[in-house]
C-alpha positions in Angstrom: -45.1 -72.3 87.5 -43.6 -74.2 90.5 -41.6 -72.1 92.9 -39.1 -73.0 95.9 -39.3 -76.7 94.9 -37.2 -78.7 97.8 -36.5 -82.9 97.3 -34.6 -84.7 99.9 -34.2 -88.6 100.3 -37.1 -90.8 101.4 -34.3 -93.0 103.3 -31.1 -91.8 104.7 -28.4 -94.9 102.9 -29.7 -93.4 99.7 -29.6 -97.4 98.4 -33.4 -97.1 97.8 -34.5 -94.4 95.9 -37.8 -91.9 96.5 -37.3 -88.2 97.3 -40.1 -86.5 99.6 -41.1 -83.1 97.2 -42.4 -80.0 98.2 -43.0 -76.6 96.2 -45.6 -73.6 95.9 -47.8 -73.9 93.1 -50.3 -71.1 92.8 -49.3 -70.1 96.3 -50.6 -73.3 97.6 -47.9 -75.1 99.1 -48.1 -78.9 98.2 -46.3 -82.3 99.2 -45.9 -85.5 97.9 -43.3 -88.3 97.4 -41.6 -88.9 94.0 -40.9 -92.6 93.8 -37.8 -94.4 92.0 -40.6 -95.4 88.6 -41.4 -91.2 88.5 -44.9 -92.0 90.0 -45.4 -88.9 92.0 -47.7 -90.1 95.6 -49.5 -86.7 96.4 -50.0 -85.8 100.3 -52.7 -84.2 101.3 -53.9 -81.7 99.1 -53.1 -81.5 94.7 -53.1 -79.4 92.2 -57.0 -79.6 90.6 -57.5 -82.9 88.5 -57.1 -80.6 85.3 -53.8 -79.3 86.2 -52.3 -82.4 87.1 -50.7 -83.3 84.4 -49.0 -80.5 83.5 -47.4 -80.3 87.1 -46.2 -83.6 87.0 -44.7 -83.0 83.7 -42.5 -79.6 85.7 -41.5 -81.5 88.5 -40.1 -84.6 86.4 -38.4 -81.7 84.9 -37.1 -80.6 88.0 -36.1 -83.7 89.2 -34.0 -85.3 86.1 -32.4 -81.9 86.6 -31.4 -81.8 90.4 -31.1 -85.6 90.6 -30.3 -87.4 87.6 -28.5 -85.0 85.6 
């Protein structure tokens, strides 16, 4: 489960859209951009390669509810 997950704009006119992401997953904190096509652009460290998917899946979740909704 992702906790304390945080999004703010990549640019500050908000014309072009990307959000930089944060969160805790496992209590590993973890960053990454989430660009305007959904593809998520990890930074640094990720989840493990098996876990991926199903993290990616909660914070498109979390985003078409804090953003697009």
């Amino acid at each position: 489960m992702i906790q304390h997950f945080n999004f703010k704009p990549l640019f500050e006119n908000n014309v072009l859209p990307g959000w930089a992401i944060s969160f805790y997953y496992k209590q590993q904190l973890y960053k990454a951009e989430y660009k305007k096509d959904g593809k998520i652009v990890w930074l640094g460290d990720k989840p493990a390669n098996e876990e991926i998917p199903s993290v990616e899946k909660m914070i498109h979740e979390l985003m078409l509810f804090h953003v697009y909704d």
